[in-house]
DSSP file (Angstrom, degrees, kcal/mol; ACC not computed):
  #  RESIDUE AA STRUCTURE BP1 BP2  ACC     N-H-->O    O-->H-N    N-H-->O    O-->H-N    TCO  KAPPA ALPHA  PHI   PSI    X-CA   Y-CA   Z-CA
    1    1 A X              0   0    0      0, 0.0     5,-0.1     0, 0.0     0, 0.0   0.000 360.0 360.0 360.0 118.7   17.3  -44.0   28.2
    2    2 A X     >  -     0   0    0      1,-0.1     4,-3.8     3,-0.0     5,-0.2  -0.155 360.0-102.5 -64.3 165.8   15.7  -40.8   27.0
    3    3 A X  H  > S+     0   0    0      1,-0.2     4,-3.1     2,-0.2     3,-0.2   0.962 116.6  51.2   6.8-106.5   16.7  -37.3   27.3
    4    4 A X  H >> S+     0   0    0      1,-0.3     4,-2.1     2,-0.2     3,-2.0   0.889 111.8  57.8 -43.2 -39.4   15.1  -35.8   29.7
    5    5 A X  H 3> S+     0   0    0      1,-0.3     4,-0.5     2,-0.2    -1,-0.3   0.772  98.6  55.8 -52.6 -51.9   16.2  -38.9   31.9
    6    6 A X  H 3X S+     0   0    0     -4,-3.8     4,-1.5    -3,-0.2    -1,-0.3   0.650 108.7  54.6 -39.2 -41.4   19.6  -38.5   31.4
    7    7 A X  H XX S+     0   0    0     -4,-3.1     4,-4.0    -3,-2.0     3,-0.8   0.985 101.2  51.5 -44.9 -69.3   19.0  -35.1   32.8
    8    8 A X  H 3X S+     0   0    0     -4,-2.1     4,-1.5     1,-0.2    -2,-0.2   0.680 108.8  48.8 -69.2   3.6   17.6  -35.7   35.5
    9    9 A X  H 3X S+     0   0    0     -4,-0.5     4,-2.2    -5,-0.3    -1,-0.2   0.787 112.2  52.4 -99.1 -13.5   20.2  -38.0   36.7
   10   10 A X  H <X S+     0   0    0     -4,-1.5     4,-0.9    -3,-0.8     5,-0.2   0.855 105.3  51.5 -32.2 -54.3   22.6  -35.5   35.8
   11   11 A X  H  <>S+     0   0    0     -4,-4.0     5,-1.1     2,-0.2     3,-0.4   0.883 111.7  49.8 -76.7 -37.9   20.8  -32.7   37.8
   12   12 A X  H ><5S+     0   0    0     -4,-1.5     3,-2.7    -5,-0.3     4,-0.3   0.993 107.2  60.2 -65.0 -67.9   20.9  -35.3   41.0
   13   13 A X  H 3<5S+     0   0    0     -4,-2.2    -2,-0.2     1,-0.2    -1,-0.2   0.707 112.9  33.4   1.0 -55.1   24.9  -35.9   40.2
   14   14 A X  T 3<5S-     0   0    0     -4,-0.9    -1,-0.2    -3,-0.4    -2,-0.1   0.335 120.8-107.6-112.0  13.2   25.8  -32.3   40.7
   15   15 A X  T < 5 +     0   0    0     -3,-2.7     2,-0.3    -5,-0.2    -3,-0.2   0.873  64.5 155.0  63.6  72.1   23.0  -31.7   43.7
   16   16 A X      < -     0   0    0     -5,-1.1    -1,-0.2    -4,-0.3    -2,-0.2  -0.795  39.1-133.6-114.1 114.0   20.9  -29.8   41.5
   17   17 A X        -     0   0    0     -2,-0.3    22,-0.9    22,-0.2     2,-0.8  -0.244  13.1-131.3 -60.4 137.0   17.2  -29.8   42.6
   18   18 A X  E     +A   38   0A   0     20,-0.2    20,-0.3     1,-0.1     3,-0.1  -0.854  24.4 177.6 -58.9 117.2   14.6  -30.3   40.1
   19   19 A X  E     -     0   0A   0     18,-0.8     2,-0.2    -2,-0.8    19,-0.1   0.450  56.9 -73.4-108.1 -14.6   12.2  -28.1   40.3
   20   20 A X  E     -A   37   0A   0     17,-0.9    17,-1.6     5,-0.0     2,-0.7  -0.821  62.6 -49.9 155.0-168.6   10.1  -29.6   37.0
   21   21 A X  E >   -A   36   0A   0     15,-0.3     3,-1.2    -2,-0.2    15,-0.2  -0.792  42.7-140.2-105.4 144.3   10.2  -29.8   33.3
   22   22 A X  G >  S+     0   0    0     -2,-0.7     2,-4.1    13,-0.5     3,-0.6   0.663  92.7  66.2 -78.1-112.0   10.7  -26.6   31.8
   23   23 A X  G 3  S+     0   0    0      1,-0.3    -1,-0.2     7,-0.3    11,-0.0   0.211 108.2  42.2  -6.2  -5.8    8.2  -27.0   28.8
   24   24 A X  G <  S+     0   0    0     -2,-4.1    -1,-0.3    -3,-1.2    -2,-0.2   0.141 119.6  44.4-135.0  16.0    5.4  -27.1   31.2
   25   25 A X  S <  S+     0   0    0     -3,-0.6     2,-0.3     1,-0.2    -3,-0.1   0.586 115.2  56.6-101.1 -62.9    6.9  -23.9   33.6
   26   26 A X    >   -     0   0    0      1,-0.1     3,-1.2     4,-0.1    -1,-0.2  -0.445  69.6-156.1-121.0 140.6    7.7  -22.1   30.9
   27   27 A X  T 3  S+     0   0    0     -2,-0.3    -1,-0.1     1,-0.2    -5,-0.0   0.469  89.6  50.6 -90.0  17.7    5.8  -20.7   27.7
   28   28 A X  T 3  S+     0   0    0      2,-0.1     2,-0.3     0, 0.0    -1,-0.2   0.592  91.0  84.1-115.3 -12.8    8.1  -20.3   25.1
   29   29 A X  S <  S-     0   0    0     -3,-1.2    -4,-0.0     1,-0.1     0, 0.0  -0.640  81.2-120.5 -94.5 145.1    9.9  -23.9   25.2
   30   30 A X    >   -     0   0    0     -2,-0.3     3,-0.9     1,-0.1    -7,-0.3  -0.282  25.4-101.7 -76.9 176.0    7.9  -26.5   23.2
   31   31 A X  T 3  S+     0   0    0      1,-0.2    -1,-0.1    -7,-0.1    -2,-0.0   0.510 117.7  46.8 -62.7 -13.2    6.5  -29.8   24.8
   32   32 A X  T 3  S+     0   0    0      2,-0.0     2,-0.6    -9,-0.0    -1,-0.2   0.024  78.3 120.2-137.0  11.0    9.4  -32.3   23.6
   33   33 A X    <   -     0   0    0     -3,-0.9   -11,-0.1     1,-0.2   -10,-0.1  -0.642  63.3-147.8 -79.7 136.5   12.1  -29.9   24.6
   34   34 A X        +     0   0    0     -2,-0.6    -1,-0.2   -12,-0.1   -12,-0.1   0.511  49.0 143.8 -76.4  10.7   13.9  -32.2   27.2
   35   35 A X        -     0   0    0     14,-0.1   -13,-0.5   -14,-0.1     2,-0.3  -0.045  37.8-153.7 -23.0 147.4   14.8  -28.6   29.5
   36   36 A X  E     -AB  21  48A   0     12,-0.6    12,-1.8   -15,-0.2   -15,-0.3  -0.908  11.5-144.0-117.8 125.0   14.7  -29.1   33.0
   37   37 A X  E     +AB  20  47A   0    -17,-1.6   -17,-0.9    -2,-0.3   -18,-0.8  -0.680  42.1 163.2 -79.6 138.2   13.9  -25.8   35.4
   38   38 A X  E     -AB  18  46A   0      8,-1.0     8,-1.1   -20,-0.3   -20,-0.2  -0.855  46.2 -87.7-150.0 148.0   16.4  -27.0   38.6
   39   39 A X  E     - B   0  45A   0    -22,-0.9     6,-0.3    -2,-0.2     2,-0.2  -0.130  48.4-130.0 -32.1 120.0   17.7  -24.7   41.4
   40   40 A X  E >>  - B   0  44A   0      4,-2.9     3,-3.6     1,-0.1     4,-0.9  -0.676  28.9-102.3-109.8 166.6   21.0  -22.7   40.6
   41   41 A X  T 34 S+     0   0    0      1,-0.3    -1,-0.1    -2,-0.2    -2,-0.1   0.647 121.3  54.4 -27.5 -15.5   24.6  -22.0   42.4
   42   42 A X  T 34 S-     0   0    0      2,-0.1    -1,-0.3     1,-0.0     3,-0.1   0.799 119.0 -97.4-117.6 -20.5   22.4  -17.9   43.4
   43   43 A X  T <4 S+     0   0    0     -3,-3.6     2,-0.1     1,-0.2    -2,-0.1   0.238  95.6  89.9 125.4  -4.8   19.2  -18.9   45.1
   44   44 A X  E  < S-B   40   0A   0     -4,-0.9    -4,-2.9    -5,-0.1     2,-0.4  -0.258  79.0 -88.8-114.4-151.0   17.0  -18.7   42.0
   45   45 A X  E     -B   39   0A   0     -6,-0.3     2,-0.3    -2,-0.1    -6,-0.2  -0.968  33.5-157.9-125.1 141.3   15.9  -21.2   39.1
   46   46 A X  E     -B   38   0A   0     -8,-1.1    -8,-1.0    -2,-0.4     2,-0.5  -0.967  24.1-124.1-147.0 131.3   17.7  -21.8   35.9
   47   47 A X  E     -B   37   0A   0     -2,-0.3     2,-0.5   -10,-0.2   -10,-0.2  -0.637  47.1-173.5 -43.1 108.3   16.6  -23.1   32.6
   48   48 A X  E     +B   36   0A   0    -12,-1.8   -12,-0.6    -2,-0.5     2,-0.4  -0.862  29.2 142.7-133.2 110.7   19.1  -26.0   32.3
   49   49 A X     >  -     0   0    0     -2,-0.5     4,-0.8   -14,-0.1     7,-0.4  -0.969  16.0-176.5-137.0 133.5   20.0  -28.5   29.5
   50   50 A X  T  4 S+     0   0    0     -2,-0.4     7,-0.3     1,-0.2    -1,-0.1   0.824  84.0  72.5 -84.9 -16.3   23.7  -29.5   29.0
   51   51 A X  T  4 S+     0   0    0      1,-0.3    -1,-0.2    -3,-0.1    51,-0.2   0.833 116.7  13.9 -47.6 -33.4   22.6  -31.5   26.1
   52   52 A X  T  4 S+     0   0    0      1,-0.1     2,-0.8    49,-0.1    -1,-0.3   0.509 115.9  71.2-127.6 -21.0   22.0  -28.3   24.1
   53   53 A X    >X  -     0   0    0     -4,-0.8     3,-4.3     1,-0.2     4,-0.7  -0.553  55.0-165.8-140.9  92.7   23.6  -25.6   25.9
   54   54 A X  H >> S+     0   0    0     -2,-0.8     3,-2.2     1,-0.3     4,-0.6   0.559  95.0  55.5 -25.9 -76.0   27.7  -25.4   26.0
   55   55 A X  H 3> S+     0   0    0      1,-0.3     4,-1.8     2,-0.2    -1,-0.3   0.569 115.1  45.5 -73.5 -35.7   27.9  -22.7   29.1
   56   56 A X  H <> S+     0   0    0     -3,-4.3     4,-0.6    -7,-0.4    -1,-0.3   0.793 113.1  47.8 -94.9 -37.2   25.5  -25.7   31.1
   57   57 A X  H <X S+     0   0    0     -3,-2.2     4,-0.6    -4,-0.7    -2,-0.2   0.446 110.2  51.1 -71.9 -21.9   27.8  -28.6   29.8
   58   58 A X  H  X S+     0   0    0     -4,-0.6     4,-1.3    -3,-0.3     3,-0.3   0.850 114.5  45.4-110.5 -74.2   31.0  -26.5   31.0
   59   59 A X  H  X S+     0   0    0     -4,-1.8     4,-1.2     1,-0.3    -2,-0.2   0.642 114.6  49.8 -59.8 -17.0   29.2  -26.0   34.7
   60   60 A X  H  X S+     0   0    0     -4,-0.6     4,-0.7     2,-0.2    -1,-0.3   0.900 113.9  39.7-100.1 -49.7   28.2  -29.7   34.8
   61   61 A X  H  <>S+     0   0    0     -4,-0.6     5,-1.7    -3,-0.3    -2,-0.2   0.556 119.2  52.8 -94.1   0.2   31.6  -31.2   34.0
   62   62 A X  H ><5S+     0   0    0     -4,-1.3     3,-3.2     3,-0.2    -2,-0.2   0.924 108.7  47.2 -61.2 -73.6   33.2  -28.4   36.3
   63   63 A X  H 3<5S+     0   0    0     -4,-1.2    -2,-0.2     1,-0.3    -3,-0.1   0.580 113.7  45.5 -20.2 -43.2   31.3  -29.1   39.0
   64   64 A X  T 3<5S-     0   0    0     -4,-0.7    19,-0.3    18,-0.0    -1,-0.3  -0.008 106.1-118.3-115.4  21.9   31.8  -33.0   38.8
   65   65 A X  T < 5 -     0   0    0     -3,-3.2    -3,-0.2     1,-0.1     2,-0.1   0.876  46.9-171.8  49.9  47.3   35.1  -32.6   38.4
   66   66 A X      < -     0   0    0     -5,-1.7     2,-0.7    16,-0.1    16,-0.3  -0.416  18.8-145.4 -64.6 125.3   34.8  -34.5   34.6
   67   67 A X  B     -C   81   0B   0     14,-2.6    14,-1.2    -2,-0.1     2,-0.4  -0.882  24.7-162.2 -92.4 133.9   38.3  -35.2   32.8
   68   68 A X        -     0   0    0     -2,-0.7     2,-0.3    12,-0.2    12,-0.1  -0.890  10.2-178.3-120.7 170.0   37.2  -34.7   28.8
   69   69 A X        -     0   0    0     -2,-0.4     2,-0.3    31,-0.0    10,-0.1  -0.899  14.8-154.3-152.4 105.9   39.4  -36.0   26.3
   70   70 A X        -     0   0    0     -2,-0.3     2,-0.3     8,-0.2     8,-0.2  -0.858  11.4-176.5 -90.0 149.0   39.4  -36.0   22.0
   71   71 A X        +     0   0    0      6,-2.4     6,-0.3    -2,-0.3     4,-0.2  -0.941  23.3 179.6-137.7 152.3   40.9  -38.4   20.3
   72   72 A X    >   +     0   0    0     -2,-0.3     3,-0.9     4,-0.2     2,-0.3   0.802  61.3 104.2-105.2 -11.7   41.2  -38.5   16.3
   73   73 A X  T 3  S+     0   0    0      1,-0.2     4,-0.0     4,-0.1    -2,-0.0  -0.702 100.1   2.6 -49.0 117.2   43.3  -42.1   16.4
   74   74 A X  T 3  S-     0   0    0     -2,-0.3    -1,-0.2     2,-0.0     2,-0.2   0.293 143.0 -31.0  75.9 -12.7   40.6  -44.9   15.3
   75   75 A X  S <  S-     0   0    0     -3,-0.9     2,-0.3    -4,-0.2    -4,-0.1  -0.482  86.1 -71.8 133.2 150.6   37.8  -42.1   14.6
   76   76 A X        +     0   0    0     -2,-0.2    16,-0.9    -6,-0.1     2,-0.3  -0.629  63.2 156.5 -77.9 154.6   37.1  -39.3   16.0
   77   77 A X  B     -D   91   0C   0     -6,-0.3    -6,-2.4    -2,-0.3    14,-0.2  -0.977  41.8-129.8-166.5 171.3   35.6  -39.2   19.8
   78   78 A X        -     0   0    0     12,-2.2    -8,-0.2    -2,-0.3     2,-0.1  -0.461  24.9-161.8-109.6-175.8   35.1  -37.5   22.6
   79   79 A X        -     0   0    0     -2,-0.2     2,-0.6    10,-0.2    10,-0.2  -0.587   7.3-171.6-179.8  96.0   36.2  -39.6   26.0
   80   80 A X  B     -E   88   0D   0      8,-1.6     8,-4.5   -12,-0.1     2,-0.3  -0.828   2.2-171.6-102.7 137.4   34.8  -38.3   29.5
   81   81 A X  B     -C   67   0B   0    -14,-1.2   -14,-2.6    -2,-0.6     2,-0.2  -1.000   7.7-174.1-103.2 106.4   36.0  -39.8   33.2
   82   82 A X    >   -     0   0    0      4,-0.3     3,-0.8    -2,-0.3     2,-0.3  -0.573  47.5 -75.7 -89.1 175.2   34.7  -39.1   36.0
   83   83 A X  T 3  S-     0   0    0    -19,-0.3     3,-0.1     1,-0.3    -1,-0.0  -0.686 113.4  -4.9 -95.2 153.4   36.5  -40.5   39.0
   84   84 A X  T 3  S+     0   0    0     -2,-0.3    -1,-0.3     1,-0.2     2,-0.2   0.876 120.4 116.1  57.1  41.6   36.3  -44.2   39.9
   85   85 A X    <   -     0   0    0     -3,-0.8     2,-0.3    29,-0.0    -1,-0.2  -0.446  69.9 -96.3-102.6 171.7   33.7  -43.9   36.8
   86   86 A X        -     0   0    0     -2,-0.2     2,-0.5    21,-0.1    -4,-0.3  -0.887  37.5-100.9 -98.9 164.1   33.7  -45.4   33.3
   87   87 A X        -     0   0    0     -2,-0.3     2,-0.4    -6,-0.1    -6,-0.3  -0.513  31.9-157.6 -80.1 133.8   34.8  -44.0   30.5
   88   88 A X  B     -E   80   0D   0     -8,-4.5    -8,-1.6    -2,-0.5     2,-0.3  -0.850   9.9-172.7-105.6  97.6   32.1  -42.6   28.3
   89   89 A X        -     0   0    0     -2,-0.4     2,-0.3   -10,-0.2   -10,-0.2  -0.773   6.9-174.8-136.9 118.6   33.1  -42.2   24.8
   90   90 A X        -     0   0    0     -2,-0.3   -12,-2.2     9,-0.1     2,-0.2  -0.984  18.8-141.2-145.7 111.1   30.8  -40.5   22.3
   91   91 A X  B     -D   77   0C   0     -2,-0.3     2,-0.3   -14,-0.2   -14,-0.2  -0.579  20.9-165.6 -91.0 142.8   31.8  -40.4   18.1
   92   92 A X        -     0   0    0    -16,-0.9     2,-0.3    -2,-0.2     4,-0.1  -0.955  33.9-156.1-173.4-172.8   31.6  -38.0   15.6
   93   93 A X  S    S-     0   0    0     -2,-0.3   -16,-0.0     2,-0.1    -2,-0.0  -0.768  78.4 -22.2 -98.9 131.0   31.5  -36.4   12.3
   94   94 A X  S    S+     0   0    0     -2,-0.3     2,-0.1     2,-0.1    -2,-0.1  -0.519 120.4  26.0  88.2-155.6   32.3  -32.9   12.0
   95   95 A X    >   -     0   0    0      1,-0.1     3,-0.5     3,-0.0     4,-0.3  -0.226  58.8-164.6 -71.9 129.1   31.9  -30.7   14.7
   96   96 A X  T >>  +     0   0    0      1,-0.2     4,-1.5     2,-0.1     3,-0.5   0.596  61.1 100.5-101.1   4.0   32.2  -32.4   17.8
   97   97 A X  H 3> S+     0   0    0      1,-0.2     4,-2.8     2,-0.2     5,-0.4   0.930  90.3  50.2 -26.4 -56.4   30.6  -29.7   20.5
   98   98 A X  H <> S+     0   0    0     -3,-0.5     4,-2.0     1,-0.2    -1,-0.2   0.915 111.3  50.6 -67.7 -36.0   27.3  -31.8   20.5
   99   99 A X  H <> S+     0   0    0     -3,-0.5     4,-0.8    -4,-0.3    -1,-0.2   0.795 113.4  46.5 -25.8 -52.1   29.6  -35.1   21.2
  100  100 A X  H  X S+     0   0    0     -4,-1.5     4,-2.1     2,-0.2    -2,-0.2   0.850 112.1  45.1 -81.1 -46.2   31.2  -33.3   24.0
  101  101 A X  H  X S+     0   0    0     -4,-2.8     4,-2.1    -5,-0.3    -1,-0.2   0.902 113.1  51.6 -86.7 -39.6   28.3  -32.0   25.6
  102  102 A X  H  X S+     0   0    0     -4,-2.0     4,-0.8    -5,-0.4    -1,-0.3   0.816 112.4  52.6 -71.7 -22.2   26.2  -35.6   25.2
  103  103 A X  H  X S+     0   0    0     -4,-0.8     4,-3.1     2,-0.2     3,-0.3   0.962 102.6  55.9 -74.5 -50.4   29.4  -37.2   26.9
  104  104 A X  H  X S+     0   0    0     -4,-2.1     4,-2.5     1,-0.2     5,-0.2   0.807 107.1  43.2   3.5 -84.4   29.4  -35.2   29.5
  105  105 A X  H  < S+     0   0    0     -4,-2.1     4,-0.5     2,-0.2    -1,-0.2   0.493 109.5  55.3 -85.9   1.8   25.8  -35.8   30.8
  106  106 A X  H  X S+     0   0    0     -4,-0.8     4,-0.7    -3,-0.3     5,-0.3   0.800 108.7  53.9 -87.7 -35.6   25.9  -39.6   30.4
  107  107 A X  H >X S+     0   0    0     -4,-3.1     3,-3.2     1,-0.2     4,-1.0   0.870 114.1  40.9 -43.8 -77.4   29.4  -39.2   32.8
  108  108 A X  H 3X S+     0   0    0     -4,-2.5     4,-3.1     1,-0.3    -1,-0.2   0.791 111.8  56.9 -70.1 -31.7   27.3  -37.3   35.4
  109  109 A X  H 3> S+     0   0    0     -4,-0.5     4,-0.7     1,-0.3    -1,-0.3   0.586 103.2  50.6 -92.1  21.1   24.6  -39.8   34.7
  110  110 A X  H <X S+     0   0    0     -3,-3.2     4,-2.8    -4,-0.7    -1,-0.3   0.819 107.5  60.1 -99.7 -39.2   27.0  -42.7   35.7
  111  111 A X  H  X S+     0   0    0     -4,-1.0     4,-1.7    -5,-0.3     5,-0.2   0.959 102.7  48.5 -57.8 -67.8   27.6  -40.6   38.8
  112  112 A X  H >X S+     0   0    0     -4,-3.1     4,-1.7     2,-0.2     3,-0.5   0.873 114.5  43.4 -19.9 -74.0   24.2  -40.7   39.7
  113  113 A X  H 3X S+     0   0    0     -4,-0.7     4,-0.9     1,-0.2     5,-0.2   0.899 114.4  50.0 -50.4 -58.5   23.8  -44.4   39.3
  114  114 A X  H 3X S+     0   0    0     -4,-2.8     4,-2.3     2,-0.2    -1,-0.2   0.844 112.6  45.3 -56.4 -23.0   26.8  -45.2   40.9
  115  115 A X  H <X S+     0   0    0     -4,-1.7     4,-0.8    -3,-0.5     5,-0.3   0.958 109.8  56.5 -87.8 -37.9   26.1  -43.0   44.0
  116  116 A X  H  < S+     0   0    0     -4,-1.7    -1,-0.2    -5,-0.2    -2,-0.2   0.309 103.9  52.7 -68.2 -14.8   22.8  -44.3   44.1
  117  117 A X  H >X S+     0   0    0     -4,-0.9     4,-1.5    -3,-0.1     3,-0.6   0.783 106.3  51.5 -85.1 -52.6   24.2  -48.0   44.3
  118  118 A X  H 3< S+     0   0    0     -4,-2.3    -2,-0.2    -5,-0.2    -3,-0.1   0.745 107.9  56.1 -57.9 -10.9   26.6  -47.2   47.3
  119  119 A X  T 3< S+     0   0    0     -4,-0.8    -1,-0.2     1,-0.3    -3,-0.2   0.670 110.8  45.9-108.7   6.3   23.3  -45.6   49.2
  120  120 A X  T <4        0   0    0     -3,-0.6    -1,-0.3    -5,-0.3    -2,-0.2   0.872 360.0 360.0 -79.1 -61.4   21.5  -48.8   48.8
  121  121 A X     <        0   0    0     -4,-1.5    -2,-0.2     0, 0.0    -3,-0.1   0.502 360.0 360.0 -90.5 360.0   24.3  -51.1   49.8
C-alpha cells in the first residue's frame, strides 16, 4: 500500500473529507509529496500528512482515540491500538518520532478497513 493510500484511509477513519492531493492544489509541494488537502475541525482546508508532520499525527491518534505504546524489550518499537483493532507495531533505530507517526496512520488505516467491512455486511 502506498502512501498517499494509507492517507486517505486514514482521512476517512477520522471523517476527514478529501478534498484532493495537495501537490496538485498547491504550488509549493512537489508532485511525489503524498500531502492530502482534507477539510479541517474550523470550516476551512488543511494541508495534512501525519506521516511527516507530528502536530497532524497527535490530531489523528486523538481523534481515534489511539493507545501508543514503546517498547525497548526485544528491539525497539512503537505499538499502536485502536479499539477492537490490531495492534500495529512499527521498529526502529534511533529516533523513533517517524515510527510513531507511521504507526499511527496504518492504526487509523485499520479503522477504515474495518469500518468499511461492517458497512458491507
Amino acid at each position: 500500500m502506498t502512501d498517499r493510500e494509507l492517507l486517505v484511509l486514514a482521512a476517512k477513519a477520522a471523517r476527514y473529507p478529501v478534498r484532493g492531493i495537495a501537490a496538485q492544489m498547491v504550488a509549493y509541494l512537489p508532485d511525489d509529496a503524498p500531502h492530502l488537502v482534507i477539510g479541517n475541525d474550523r470550516g476551512g482546508d488543511s494541508v495534512w500528512n501525519p506521516l511527516t508532520g507530528d502536530g497532524d499525527a497527535f490530531r489523528l491518534a486523538g481523534r481515534l482515540e489511539l493507545d501508543v505504546m514503546h517498547r525497548v524489550v526485544g528491539g525497539k518499537r512503537v505499538e499502536v491500538l485502536a479499539a477492537g483493532g490490531p495492534l500495529i507495531q512499527e521498529f526502529y533505530e534511533g529516533e523513533p518520532y517517524a515510527a510513531v507517526r507511521r504507526a499511527i496512520v496504518r492504526a487509523a488505516a485499520e479503522v477504515a478497513r474495518k469500518r468499511a467491512t461492517k458497512e458491507t455486511a
